[in-house]
N, C-alpha and C positions, 0 to 999 in steps of 0.2 A: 534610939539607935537599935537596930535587928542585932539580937544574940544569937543567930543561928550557930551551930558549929555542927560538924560533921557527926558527933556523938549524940548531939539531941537532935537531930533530925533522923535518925533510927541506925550510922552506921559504924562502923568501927575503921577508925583513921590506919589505912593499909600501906599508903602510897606515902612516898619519902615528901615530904617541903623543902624543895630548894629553889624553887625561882621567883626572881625577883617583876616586879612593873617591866623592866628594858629587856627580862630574859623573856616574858609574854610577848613584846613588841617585837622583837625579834624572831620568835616561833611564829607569829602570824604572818610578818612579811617574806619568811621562809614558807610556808605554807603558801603564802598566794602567789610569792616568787616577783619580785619586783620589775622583772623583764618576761615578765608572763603574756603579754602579747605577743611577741615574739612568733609564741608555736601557733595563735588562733587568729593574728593580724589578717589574713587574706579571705578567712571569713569573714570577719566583722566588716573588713573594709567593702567587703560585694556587695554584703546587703544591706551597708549604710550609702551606698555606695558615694563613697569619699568620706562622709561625714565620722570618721572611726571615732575623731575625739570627743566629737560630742556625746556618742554613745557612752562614750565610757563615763564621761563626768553625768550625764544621767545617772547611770549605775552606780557612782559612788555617793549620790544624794542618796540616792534609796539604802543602800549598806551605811552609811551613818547616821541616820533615824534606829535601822534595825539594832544596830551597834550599842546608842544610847539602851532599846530595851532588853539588849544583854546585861548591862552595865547592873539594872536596877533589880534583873534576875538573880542575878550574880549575887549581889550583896544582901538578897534577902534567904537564896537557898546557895551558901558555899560550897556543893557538890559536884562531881564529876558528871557525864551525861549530857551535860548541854540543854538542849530544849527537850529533852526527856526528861530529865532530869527538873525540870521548873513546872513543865503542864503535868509532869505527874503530881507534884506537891502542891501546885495551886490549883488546879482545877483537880482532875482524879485519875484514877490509873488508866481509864481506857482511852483518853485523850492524851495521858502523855505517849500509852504506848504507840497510838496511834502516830504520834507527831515524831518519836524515836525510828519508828520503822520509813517514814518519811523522807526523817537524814538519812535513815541506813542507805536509802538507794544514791543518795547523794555521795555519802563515804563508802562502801564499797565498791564503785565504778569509778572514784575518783582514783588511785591507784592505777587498774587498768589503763583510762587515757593518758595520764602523765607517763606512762613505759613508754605507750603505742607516740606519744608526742616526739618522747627521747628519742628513741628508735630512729623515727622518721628525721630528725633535727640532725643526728648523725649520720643518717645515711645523705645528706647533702654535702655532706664533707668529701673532697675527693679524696679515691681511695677506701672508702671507707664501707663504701657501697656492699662492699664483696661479703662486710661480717654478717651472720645469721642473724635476727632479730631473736632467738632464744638465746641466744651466745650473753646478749647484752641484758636480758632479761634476769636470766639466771648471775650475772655479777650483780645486779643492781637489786634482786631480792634478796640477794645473800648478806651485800652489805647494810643491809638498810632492817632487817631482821635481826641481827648479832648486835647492831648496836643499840635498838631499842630494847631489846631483852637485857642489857650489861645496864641499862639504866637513863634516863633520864638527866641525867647530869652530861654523859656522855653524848645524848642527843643534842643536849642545848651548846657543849663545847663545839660540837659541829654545825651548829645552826651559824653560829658568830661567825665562823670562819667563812662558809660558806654567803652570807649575807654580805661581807664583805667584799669575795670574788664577784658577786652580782653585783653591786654598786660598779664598781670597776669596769666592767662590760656596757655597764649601762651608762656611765660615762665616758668611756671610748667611740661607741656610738652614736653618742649625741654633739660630739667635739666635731665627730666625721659629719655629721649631717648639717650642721652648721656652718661650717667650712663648707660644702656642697651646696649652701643653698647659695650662700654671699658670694660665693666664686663661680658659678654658673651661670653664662645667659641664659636668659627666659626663664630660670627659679627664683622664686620668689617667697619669702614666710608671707601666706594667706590666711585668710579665716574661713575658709571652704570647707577645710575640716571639722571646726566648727559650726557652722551653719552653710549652708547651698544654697540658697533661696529658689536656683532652678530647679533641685532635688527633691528639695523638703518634704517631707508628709510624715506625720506623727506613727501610721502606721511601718513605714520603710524606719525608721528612726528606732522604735522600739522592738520590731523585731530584731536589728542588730543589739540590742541593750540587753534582751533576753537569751542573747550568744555572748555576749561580753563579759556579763554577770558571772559567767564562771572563773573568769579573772580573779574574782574577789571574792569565789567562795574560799573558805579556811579561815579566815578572821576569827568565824564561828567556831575554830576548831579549837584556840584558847580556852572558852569556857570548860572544856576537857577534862584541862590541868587545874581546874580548881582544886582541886586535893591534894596537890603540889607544888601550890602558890605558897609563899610567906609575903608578910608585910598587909595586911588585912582585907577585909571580904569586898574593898572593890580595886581589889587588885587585878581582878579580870577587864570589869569593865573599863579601868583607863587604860587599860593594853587593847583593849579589842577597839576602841575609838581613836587610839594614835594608833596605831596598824594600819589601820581602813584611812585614816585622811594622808601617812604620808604615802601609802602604795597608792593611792590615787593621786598624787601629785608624779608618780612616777611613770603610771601608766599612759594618762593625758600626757606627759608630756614629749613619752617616747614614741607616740602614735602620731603627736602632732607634726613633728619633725620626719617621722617616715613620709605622712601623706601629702607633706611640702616638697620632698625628695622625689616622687613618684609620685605625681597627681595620679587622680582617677579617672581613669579614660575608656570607662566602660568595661567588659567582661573579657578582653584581651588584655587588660594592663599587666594581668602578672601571666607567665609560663605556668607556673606550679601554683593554685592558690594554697596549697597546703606549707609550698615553701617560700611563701612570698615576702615576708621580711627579710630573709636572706637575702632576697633578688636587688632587697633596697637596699641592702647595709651592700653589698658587692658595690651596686651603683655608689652609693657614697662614698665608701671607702677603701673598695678594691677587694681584694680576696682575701687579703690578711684580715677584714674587719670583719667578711663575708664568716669566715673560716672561725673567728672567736665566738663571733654572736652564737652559731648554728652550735660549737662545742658546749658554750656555759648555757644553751636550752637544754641540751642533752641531758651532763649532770647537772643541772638545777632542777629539771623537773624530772630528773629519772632518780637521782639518788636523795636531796634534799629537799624536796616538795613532795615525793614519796614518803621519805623519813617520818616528816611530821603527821602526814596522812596517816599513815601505817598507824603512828604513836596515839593519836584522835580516835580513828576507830576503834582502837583497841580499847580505849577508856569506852568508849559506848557501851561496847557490847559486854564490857566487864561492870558496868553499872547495871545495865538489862539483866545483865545475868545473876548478879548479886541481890535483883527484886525480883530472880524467878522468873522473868517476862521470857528468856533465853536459857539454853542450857546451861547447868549451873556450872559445870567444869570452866567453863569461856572466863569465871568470875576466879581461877585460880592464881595466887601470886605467888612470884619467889621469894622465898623470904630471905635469901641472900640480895638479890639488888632492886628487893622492894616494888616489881612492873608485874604487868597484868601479862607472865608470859606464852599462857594459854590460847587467848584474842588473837597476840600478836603474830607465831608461830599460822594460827587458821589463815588469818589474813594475809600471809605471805602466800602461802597456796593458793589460796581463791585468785588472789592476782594471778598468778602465774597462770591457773586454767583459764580464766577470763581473758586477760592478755590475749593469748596462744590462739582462743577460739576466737576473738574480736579480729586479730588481726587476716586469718586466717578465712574465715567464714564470711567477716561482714565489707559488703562495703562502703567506703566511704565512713569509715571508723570514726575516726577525730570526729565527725560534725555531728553522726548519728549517735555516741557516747555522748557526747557535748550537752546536747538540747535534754536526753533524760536524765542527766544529773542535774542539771539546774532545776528541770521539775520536782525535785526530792529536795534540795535547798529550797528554794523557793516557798516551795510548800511548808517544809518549818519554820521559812522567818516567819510566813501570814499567821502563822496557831503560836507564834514565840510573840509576834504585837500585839495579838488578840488576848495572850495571858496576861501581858503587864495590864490592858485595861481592867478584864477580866478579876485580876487579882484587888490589886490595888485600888480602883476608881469602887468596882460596886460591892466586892467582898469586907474588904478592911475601910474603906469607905473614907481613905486620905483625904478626899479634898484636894491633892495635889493637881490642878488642871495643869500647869505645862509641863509637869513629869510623869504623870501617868496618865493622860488622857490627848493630850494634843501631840507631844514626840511621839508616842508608839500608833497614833490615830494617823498620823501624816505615812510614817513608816507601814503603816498596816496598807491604805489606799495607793501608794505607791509599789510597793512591791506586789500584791492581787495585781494592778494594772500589768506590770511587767509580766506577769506568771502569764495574764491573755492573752499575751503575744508569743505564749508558747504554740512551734507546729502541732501539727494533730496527731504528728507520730509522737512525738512529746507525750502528750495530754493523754494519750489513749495509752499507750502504756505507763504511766503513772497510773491511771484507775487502777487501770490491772494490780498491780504493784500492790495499789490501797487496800483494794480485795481480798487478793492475800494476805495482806495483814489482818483483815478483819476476819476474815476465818482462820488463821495463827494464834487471833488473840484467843475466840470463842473456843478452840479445842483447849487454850493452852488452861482456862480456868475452867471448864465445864468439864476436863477431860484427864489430862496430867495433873492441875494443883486443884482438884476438888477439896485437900485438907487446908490450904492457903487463901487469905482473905487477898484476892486479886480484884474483885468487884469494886463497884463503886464506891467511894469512899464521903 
């Protein structure tokens, strides 16, 4: 059994332990937001065109392979960082930083979209239209800042509550569409969503998977809290594989039921693709149903799938920072309520200038955010599978073939697959991205820690 703990693997236990298995389960499905379709539904739905469900149960095969090789990470190094955190300690420093700066583009623009989401979610509401989208920015960095800095306990009381108002919505929802399908002529529950046979093509199919996938990033974002888990070192990994299988039983199913409600009828089906689940939940349920869905995407993903966000990245960059890899202040804690309050406070800034300028500058936000964040996840599950084989199969030389060689091997060919249906606006700024990492890394050891052993290990 791995003895690892936080003190012999080189660092000094900073961060409080209060959560439990159900309090990870809970952070993750908060994090990936159980009615997380919802804001990206009329993407996925165009470019799968109908097929949304099946995209999504794709995506959830490939996130619970990857899940499993959290799980084994997890239990052999119980640290904060995430897949920085594992490919620095089993392979070496410049692969993990590599694979850290990876998620960073993942976690830092995740923030960003989920505002720009909110924003947009609200401003579908009537009446509503008239608020500034700084107005709402600025409430929702404020809140989501004060309480990750008062602590961790405080985030996870909000997580519960908030987890609960989403079930509720997403079963109001599905009561309405249900009702809509049985009581409608000419609706009918079909398997079109699932499969089209007139549609089909593996490449229209997996380009929607590689828009979908962002559904489900943040599962990843548990391994975070390892430094704040109790109840032992894989108490990550059973949280991050019930996370990933029930939000996938919630996604498929709220996807299935929209695109039974509103078949696909080509690139007129919706007014607004950006507000297109709205258009459905109206059709099914009238404007009161219309009016809840569009409120709990708001704050769901502007205050509570922020929260955890905010609280994720914060731990990254307070790990990077605490190996040196980042500036070392970022690695500052309070010692009154024990959080990386340094990380935290940057990253409320950076949202709000990114926000500001996304909204402002770019357009077609939501989809152009979208595809390069998944690039940045994406990119660290492949170096997160490729470490369990990496590690395990030919370093320590287990033996284990269906634990460390065939789950993280299926997981690894699965998710690369996904990653090559990224667009080429995707792909190309990811390089970019990588680039700069790799000259970040060369000045940061050849230049700033000449007296620190960053090298190869």
């Amino acid at each position: 059994m791995n003895k690892n703990t936080v003190e012999n693997l080189g660092y000094k236990q900073e961060l409080k332990r209060a959560l439990t298995v159900p309090d990870l389960v809970c952070y993750g499905l908060i994090f990936m937001v159980p009615i997380a379709p919802f804001g990206i539904y009329g993407t996925v739905m165009s470019i799968s065109q109908g097929m949304v469900a099946l995209a999504y149960s794709i995506g959830l095969v490939g996130m619970v392979f990857t899940a499993f090789s959290y799980w084994r990470m997890a239990e052999e190094f119980p640290i904060a960082g995430s897949v920085y955190g594992y490919a620095t300690k089993a392979i070496n420093k410049p692969v993990g930083f590599m694979s850290g700066w990876a998620i960073l583009l993942d976690y830092l623009l995740v923030p960003t979209l989920l505002y720009i989401v909110a924003a947009t979610a609200l401003s579908a509401i009537p009446g509503m239209e008239v608020v500034p989208i700084w107005v709402w920015l600025l409430i929702f960095i404020a809140i989501n800042t004060v309480i990750n800095v008062i602590g961790i306990e405080w985030t996870n009381r909000f997580n519960w509550i908030m987890l609960g108002l989403e079930i509720i919505v997403f079963l109001i929802f599905c009561v309405a569409a249900i009702h809509y399908i049985v009581t409608t002529p000419g609706v009918d529950f079909t398997l079109k969503p699932l499969f089209d046979g007139e549609h089909f093509s593996m490449k229209i199919v997996m380009g929607a998977v590689s828009v979908c996938v962002l559904s489900f990033l943040g599962f990843d974002g548990i391994s975070t809290l390892a430094e704040e888990t109790k109840g032992g070192a894989d108490s990550v990994g059973k949280g991050s594989v019930w996370a990933i299988l029930v939000v996938g039983a919630f996604f498929i199913t709220q996807t299935y039921l929209a695109a039974c409600v509103m078949p696909w009828n080509g690139e007129g089906t919706f007014e607004n693709v950006d507000n297109a689940f709205y258009e459905v939940a109206n059709l099914a349920g009238g404007a009161k149903v219309m009016v809840i869905c569009a409120a709990a995407t708001g704050f769901s993903w502007g205050i509570a799938d922020c929260m955890v966000a905010q609280a994720a990245i914060s731990r990254i960059l307070f790990s990077m920072a605490r190996d040196r890899m980042l500036p070392k202040v970022l690695a500052k804690v309070t010692p009154r309520f024990q959080t990386p309050y340094v990380s935290t406070i940057f990253i409320a800034i950076l949202s709000l200038v990114l926000t500001i300028g996304s909204v402002y500058l770019l357009p077609s936000a939501i989809n152009a955010i979208s595809v390069v964040i998944n690039f940045g996840g994406l990119s660290a599950f492949i170096i997160l599978n490729f470490t369990v084989i990496y590690y395990f199969w030919f370093k320590k030389k287990t033996g284990k073939v269906w634990k460390h060689l065939i789950l993280p091997g299926i997981g690894f060919l699965i998710i690369a697959y996904i990653w090559t249906s990224l667009t080429s606006y995707a792909l190309t700024l990811g390089v970019i991205w990588l680039c700069i990492g790799v000259v970040f890394y060369l000045v940061n050891v050849k230049v700033l820690h000449k007296d620190v052993n960053l090298e190869l290990e």
